[in-house]
N, C-alpha and C positions, 0 to 999 in steps of 0.2 A: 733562386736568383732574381725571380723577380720584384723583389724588394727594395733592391739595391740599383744604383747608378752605378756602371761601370765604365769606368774611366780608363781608355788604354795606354794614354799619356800622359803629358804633361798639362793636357786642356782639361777642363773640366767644365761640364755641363750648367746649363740654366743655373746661375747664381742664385742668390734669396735677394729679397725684392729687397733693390735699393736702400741704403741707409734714409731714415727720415720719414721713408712712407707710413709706418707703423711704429705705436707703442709697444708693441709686443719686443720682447726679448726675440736675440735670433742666434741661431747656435749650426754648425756644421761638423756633421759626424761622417770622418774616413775610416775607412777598413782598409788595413795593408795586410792585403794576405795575396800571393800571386798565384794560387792554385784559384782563389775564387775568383781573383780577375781574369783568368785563365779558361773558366768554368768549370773547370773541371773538382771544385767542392765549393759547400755554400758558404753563405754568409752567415753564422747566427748568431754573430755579437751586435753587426750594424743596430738591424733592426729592433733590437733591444735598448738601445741608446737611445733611436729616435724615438721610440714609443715613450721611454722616462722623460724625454724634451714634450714631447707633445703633450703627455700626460699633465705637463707642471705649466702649459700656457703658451709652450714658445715655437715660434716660426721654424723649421726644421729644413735642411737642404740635406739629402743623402738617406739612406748612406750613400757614401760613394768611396767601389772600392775599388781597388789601385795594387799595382803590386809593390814589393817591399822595395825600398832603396828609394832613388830619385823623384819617381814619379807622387812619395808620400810628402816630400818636401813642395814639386809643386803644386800639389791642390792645397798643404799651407801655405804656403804663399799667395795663391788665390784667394785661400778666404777669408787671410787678414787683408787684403787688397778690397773684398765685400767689406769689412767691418765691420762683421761681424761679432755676438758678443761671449761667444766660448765654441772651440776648436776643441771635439773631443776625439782621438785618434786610439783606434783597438788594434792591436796585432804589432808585431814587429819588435816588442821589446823585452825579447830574453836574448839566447847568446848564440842561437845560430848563425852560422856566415853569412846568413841574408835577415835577421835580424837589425833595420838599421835605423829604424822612426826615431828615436832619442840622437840620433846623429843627424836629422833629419828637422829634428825640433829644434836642437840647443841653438844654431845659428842665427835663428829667427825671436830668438827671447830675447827681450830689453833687461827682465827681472828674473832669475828661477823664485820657486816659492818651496824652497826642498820638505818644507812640514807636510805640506800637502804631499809630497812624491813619496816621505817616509812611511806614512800614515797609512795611502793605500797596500804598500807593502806591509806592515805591522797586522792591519785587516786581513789582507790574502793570507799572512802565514799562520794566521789563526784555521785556519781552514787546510790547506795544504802547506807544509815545507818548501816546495820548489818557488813560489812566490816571493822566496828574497830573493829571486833570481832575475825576476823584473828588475828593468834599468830605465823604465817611464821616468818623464820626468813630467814638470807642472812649473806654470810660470807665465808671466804677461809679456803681449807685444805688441804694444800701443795701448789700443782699449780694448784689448780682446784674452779670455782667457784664454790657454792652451795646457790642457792636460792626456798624456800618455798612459790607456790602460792596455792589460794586459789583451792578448787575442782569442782566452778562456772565456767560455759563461759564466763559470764561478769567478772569475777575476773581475768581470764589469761587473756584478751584483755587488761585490766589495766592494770594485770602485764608485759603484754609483751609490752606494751606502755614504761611502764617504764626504762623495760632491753634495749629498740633503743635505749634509748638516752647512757648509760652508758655499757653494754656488754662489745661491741669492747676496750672499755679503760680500764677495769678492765681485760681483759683476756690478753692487752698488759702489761698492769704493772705487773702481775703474770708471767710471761714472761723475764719482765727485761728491759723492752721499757722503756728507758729511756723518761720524761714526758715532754720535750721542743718539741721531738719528736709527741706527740699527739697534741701539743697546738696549739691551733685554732689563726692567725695570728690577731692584734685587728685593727679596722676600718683603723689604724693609721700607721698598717705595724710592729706594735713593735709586740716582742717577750714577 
């Protein structure tokens, strides 16, 4: 646990450094799992998430983790309140009665972006069958991405498979990155 920020409420701990101070990208990663906010088991999806954020450049706040239901909704709310530039949240999204982060999410998105929510499912069931049982979802609100992975290791490794190929473009278009500017040049030189 000691990896991890755990949050007993609704508050949440030392924000990421103000919008403006830095170039770097900033990204906050929650854990909804209420055994590990509990202590009584660990985290080992957080720190897997922040290690792929820090790995790729980016300012990292968390994990910070939180037990399942309300308290996942306030630390979103928090760190779209940061402005932060991707909200990535592990646990909470299959079908148990305290399973509730996609109930927690949907109210706070402007946009879903359901390809992306399809997609890490399609991934995960390559791997295991129970992964269409994920109810993550993916979507903007404001300028900030937010996506729902599962609370497995193999389900973030999927997910995070997923977010390489498309992050970097969805955090430029929130942005304003005009899209000739991302586009990949074709065999042939055209635009």
């Amino acid at each position: 646990m000691s990896d991890a920020t755990v949050a007993p409420g609704p508050t949440v701990p030392d924000g990421p450094t103000p919008s403006g101070s830095s170039d770097r990208r900033r990204a906050v990663v929650v854990v909804a799992s209420t055994r590990a906010a509990a202590g009584t088991a660990d985290d080992t999806t957080g720190p897997v998430i922040r290690d792929w954020f820090a790995g790729r450049g980016w300012l990292v706040e968390g994990p910070v983790v939180v037990a399942d239901g309300e308290p996942v909704g306030a630390v979103l709310e928090a760190a779209l309140e940061w402005g932060v530039d991707a909200v990535v949240t592990t646990g909470g999204t299959g079908v148990s009665p305290t399973d509730a982060t996609p109930e927690m999410t949907l109210p706070l998105l402007d946009r879903e972006l359901p390809g992306i929510a399809e997609e890490l499912r399609r991934r995960g069931a390559a791997s295991t069958p129970l992964a269409v049982l994920s109810r993550g979802l993916a979507g903007v609100a404001g300028g900030t991405f937010v996506v729902n992975l599962p609370g497995s290791r193999g389900g973030v490794r999927d997910g995070l498979a997923v977010l390489e190929d498309v992050l970097d473009h969805v955090v430029d278009q929130l942005h304003g990155v005009d899209h000739a500017q991302n586009r990949h040049p074709s065999p042939e030189g055209a635009a």
